[in-house]
C-alpha positions in Angstrom: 176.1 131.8 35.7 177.6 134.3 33.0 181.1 135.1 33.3 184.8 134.0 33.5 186.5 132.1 35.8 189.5 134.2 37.6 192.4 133.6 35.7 194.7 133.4 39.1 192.9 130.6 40.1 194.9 127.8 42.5 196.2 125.1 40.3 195.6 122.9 42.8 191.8 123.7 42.6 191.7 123.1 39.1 194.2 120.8 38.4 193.7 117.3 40.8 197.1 116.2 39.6 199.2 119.3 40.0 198.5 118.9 43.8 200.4 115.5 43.5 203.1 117.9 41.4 203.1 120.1 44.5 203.7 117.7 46.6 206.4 118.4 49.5 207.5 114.8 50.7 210.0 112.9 48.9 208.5 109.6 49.3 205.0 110.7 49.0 202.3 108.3 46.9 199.2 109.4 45.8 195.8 108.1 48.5 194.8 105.9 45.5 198.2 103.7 45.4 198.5 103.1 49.3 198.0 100.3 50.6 198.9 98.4 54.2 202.1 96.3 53.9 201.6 92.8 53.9 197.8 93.0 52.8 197.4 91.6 49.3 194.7 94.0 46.9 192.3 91.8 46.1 191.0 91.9 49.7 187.2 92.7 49.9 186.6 95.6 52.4 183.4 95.5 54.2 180.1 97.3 52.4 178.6 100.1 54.1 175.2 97.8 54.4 177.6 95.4 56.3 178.7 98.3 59.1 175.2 99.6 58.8 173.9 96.3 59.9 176.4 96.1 62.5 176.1 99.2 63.8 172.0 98.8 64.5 173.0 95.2 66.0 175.6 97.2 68.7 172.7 99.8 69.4 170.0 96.9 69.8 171.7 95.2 72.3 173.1 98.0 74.2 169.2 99.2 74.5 168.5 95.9 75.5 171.1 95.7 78.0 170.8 98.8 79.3 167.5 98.4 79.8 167.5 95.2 81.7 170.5 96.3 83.7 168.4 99.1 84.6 164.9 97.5 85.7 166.8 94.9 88.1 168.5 97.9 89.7 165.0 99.8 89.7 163.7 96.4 90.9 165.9 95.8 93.6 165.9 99.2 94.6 162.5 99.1 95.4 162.2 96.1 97.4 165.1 97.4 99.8 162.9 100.9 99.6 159.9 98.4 100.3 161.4 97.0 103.3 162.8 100.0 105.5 160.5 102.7 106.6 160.1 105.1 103.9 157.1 106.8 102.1 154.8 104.3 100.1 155.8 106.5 97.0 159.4 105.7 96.9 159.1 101.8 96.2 156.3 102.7 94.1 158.3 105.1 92.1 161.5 102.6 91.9 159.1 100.1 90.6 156.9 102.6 88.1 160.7 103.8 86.8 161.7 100.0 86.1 158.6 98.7 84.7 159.4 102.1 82.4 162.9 100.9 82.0 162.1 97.0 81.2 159.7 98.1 78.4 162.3 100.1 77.1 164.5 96.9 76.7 161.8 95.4 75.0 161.3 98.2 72.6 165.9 98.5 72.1 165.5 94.5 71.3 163.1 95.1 68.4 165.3 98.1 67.1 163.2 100.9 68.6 166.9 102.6 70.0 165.6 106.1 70.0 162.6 105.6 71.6 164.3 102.8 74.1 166.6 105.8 74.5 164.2 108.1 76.0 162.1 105.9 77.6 165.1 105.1 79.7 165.8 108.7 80.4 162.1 109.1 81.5 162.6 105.6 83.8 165.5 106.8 85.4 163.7 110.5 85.8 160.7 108.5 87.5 163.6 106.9 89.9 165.3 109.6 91.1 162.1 111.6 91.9 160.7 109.0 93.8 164.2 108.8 95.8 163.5 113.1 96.4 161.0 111.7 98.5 162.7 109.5 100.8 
């Protein structure tokens, strides 16, 4: 790129430390010389890898979870279906939505989250069509 700068350029853009200069607060310290009181510097704050890995621990077992907590309700939602007089189809969707929904726990416990994610959606879908028919 050919050219000159503009000349009436903010110092602030140019210059990292004339921002500090600029500075409005009387008791203002620079981001890099905070710290909390009473923590001591050497300190070792957690690596990204570390939240990383924690982060896809949360999401397995909330897919896990979810998914269990999901089939037993499918489950037992079909035998009460089962047991009054409705439509063949509605048990037999509650169960077809939990079966959907227990595989999709199986899948979040082995760190398939998006896929446990939408095979949940598609097990609660098969549920509440199969309550339209009640």
């Amino acid at each position: 790129m050919s050219g000159r700068a503009d000349s009436d350029t903010d110092p602030e853009i140019t210059d990292p430390g004339a921002a500090a200069a600029q500075d409005t607060e009387p008791d203002a310290v620079p981001d890099d010389e905070q710290t909390d009181a009473g923590e001591p510097d050497d300190v070792d704050e957690p690596d990204d890898a570390d939240d990383a890995a924690e982060g896809a621990r949360r999401a397995r077992w909330t897919a896990a979870g979810t998914g269990a907590v999901l089939a037993l309700a499918g489950l037992a939602a079909a035998l009460l279906r089962l047991t009054r007089s409705a439509p063949a189809l509605v048990p037999a969707a509650y169960a077809g939505g939990a079966a959907v929904c227990a595989g999709a726990a199986v899948l979040g416990s082995r760190g398939r989250t998006r896929r446990a994610l939408w095979l949940l959606i598609a097990g609660l879908m098969v549920m509440a069509l199969g309550d339209q028919f009640d």
